[in-house]
C-alpha positions as CSV (number, residue, x, y, z in Angstrom):
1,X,204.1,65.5,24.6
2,X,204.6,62.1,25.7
3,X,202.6,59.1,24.3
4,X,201.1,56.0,26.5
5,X,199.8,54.0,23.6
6,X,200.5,50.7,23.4
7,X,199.1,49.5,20.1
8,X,201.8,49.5,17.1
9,X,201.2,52.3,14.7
10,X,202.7,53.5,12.2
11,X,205.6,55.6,11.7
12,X,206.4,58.5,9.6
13,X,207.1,58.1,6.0
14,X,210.6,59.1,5.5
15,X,210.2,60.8,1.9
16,X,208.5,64.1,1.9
17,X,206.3,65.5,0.0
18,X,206.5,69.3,-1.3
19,X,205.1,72.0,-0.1
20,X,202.7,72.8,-2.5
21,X,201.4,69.0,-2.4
22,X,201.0,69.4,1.4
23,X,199.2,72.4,1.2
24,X,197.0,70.9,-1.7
25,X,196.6,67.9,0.7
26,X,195.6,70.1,3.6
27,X,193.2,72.2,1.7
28,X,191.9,69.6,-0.3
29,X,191.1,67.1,3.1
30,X,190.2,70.0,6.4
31,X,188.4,72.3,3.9
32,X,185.8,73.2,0.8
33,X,188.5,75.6,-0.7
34,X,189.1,74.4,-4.0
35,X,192.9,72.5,-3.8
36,X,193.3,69.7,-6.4
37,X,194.9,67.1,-4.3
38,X,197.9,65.8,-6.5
39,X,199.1,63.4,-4.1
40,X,197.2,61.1,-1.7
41,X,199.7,58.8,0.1
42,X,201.8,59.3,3.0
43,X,204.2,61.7,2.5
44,X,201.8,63.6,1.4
45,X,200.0,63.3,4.6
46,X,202.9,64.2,6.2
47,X,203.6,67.5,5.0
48,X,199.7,68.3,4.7
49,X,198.7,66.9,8.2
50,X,202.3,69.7,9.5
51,X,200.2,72.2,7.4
52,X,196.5,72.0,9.0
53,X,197.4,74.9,10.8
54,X,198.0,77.0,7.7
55,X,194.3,76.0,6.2
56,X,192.9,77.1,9.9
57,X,194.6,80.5,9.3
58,X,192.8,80.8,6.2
59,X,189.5,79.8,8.0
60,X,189.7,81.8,11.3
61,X,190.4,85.0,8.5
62,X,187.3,83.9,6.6
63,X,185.5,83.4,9.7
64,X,185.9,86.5,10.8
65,X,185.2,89.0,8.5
66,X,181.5,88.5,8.2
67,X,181.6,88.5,12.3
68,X,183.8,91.9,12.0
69,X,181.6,93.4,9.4
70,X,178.1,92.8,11.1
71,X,179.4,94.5,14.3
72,X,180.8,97.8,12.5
73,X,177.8,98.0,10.6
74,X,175.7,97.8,13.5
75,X,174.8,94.7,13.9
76,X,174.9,93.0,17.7
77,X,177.7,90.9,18.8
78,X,175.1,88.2,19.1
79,X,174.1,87.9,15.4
80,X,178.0,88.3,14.8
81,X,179.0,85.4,17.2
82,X,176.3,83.3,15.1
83,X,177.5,84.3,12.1
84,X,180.9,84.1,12.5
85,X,180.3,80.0,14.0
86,X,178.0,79.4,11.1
87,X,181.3,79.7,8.7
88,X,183.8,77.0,9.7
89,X,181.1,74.5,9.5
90,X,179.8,75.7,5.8
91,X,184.1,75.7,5.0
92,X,183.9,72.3,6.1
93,X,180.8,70.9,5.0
94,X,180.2,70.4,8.5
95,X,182.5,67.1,8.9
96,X,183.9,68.1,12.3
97,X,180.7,68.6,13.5
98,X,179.4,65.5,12.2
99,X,182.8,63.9,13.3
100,X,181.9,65.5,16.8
101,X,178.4,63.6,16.9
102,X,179.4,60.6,15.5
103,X,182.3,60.4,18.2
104,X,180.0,61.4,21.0
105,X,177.7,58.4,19.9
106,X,180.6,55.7,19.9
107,X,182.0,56.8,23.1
108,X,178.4,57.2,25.2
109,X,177.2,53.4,23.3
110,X,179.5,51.6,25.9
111,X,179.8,48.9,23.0
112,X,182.7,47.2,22.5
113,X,185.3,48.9,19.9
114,X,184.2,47.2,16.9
115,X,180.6,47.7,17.6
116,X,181.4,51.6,18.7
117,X,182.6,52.0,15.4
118,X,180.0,50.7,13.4
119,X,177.4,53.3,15.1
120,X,180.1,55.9,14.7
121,X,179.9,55.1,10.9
122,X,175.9,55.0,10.4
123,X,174.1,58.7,8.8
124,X,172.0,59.4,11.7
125,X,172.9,60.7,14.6
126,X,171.8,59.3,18.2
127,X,171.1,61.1,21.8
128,X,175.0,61.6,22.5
129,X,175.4,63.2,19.0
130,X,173.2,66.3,19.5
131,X,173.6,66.9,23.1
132,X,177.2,67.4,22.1
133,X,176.5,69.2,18.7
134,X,173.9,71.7,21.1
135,X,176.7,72.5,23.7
136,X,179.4,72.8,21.9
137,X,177.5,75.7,19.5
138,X,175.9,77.4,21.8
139,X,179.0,77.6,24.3
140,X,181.2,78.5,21.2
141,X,178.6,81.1,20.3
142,X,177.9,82.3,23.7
143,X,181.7,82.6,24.0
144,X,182.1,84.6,20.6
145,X,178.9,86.9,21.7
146,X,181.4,87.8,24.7
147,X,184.5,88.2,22.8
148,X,182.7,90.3,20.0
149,X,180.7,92.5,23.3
150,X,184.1,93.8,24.0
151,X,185.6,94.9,20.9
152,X,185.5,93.6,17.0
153,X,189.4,93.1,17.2
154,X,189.0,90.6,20.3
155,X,186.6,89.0,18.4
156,X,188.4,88.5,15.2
157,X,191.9,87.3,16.9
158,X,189.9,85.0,19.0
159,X,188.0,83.6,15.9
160,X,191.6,83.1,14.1
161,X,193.4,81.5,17.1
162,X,190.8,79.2,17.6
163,X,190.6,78.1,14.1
164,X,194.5,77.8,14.0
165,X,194.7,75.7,17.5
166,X,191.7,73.5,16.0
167,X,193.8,72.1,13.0
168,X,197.1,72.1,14.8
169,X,195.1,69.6,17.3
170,X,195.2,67.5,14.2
171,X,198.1,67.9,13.1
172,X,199.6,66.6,16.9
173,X,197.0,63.6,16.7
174,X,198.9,62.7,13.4
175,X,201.8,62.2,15.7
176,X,203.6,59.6,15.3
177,X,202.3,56.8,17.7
178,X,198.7,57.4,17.4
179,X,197.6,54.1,15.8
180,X,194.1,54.3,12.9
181,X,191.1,52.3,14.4
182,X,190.6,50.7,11.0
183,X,192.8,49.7,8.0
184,X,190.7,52.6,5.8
185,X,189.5,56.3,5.6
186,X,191.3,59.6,6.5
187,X,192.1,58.3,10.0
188,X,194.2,55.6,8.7
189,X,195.7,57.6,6.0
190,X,197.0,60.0,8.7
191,X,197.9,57.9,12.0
192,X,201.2,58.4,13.0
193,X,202.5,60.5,9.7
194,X,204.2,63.9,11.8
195,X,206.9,63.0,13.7
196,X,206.9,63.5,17.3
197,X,209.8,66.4,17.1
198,X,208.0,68.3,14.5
199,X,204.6,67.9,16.0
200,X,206.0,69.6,19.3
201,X,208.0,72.6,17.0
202,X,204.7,73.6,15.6
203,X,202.3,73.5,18.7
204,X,205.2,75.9,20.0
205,X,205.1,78.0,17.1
206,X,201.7,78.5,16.6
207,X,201.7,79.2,20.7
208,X,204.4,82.3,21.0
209,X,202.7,83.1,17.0
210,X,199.3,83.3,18.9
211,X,200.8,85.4,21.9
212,X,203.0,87.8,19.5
213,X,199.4,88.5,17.4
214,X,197.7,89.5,20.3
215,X,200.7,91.7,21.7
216,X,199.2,95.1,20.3
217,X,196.0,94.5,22.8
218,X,198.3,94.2,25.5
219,X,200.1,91.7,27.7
220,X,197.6,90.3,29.7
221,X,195.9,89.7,26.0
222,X,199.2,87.9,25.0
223,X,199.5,85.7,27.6
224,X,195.4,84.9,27.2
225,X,196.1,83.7,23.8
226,X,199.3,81.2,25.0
227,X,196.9,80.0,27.3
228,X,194.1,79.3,25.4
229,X,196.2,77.2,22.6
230,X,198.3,75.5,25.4
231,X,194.4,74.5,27.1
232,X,192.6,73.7,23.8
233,X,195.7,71.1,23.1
234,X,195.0,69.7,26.3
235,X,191.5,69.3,26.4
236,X,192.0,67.9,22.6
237,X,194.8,65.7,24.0
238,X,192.6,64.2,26.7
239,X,189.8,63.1,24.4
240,X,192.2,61.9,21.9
241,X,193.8,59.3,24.8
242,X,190.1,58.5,25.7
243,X,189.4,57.8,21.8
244,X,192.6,55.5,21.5
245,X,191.6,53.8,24.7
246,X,188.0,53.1,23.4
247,X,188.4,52.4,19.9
248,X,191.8,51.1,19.4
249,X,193.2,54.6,17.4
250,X,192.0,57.4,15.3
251,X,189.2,58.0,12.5
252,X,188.3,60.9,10.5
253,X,185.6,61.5,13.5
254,X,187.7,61.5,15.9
255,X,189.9,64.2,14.2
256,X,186.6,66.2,13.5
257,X,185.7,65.7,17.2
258,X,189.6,66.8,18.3
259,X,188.8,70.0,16.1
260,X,185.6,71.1,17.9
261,X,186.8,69.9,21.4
262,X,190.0,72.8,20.6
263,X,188.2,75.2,19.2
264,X,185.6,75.6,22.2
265,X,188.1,75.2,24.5
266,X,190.3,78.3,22.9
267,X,187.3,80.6,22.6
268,X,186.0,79.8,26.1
269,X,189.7,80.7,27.7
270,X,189.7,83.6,25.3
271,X,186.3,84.8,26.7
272,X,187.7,85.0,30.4
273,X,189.2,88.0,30.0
C-alpha cells in the first residue's frame, strides 16, 4: 500500500523486541487475556503491533465456539450470531467499540482537529456514537445469523477470519508513515512502528492463510475469504486516510474504529455467498 500522508511520523525502531515480549505486548494491549506486558516501548510495539493478528486468531477461536456450540445443540443461528458478536467485545472490554463511537463523534462534530479530539476523549457518547455502535452490531449480527443459517463451519471460519483481518488492520495502521494525533496514549505509542515491507508480508499472509483455511469448503469458499480480507483492509484503509486527514494521525479510537470497520466489512463479504 502506498501512503499520501504528509505529516512527519515516526519511523520504525530499529532494535526488536522478542517474540515472547511482542506477543505479551499484543495480548496484553488488543485483549483481556492475561499477558504481563514486560516491555512497553517501541520495539516492543513493533513486534506486538506485527503480532495483532496472532491475538485475533485466538479471539475469532474463542468467538466461535459458543456460536458453534449453540447451533449443534439446537439452538438458532440467530441466538448464535448474537452470541458469538457478544464475545470480542467482552475479550476486549469493549474498547473497539467504544473506540468506534468515540471516532464516529469526532468525525460527524465537523470541529476543528483539536476540538474533534477532545469530544473523542470525553465518557459519554453523542448521536454519531450510537448510530454507528447500532449498525455496525446489528449488520455484523445479521451477517453472522446468515453465515451460521448455512452451516456451523461457515460460521466459525467466518468468525475467525474476521477477527484475524480486524487486528491485522492494526497492525497496517502501525505502518510506518501513519503519524499519532497526540504526543500520548496507545495511538502514539504505535504510529509508524511496522515497517512498510513487513506490514504488506503479513496482510499477504494472512490473505492466501485465510483462502488455504477455507479450501476444504471449496473454491468459490476460498476465493470468498481472499476477498473479504483484501475488502475489509480497504474499507479500514479508507477510514484510516479520512482519520489522518481530520485529526492529524492516529489514536487508540481510531485503531478500535479500524477494528470494527474490518471486521463488518469481512463478515458482510463472507455472508454473500
Amino acid at each position: 500500500m502506498t501512503d499520501s500522508f504528509d505529516d512527519p511520523a515516526p519511523t520504525p525502531p530499529a532494535e526488536r523486541a522478542s517474540f515472547p515480549d511482542g506477543v505479551r505486548f499484543a495480548f496484553g494491549t488488543l485483549t483481556v487475556l492475561p499477558a504481563r506486558i514486560t516491555r512497553w516501548d517501541r520495539p516492543a510495539a513493533r513486534t506486538g503491533m506485527a503480532c495483532a493478528p496472532l491475538a485475533g486468531l485466538v479471539v475469532g477461536v474463542l468467538a466461535a465456539v459458543p456460536g458453534a456450540l449453540l447451533l449443534l445443540l439446537g439452538g438458532g443461528p440467530l441466538l448464535a450470531a448474537a452470541v458469538t458478536v457478544a464475545v470480542p467485545a467482552a475479550l476486549t472490554r469493549g474498547l473497539h467499540l467504544d473506540g468506534l463511537a468515540d471516532t464516529a463523534d469526532g468525525l460527524g462534530s465537523a470541529k476543528p482537529a483539536n476540538e474533534a479530539l477532545r469530544i473523542m476523549k470525553k465518557s459519554d457518547i453523542g448521536p454519531f456514537g450510537v448510530i454507528a455502535l447500532v449498525i455496525v452490531l446489528l449488520v455484523q449480527t445479521a451477517a453472522l445469523a446468515e453465515l451460521y443459517a448455512d452451516s456451523w463451519v461457515r460460521g466459525a471460519l467466518a468468525v475467525v477470519v474476521a477477527a484475524v483481518t480486524a487486528r491485522l488492520a492494526l497492525t497496517l495502521a502501525s505502518r510506518e508513515g501513519v503519524p499519532p494525533a497526540r504526543p500520548e496514549g496507545l495511538g502514539a505509542a504505535v504510529a509508524g512502528v511496522v515497517p512498510r515491507p513487513a506490514a504488506a508480508a503479513l496482510a499477504a499472509l494472512v490473505t492466501v492463510a485465510a483462502a488455504a483455511a477455507a479450501l476444504p469448503v471449496g473454491l468459490p469458499a476460498a476465493a470468498r475469504s481472499a476477498a473479504a480480507v483484501l475488502a475489509a483492509l480497504l474499507a479500514a484503509e479508507v477510514l484510516l486516510r479520512r482519520c489522518v486527514r481530520r485529526f492529524d494521525g492516529v489514536t487508540g479510537d481510531v485503531f478500535g474504529a479500524l477494528a470494527e470497520v474490518a471486521a463488518t466489512t469481512a463478515l458482510i463479504v463472507l455472508a454473500l455467498g
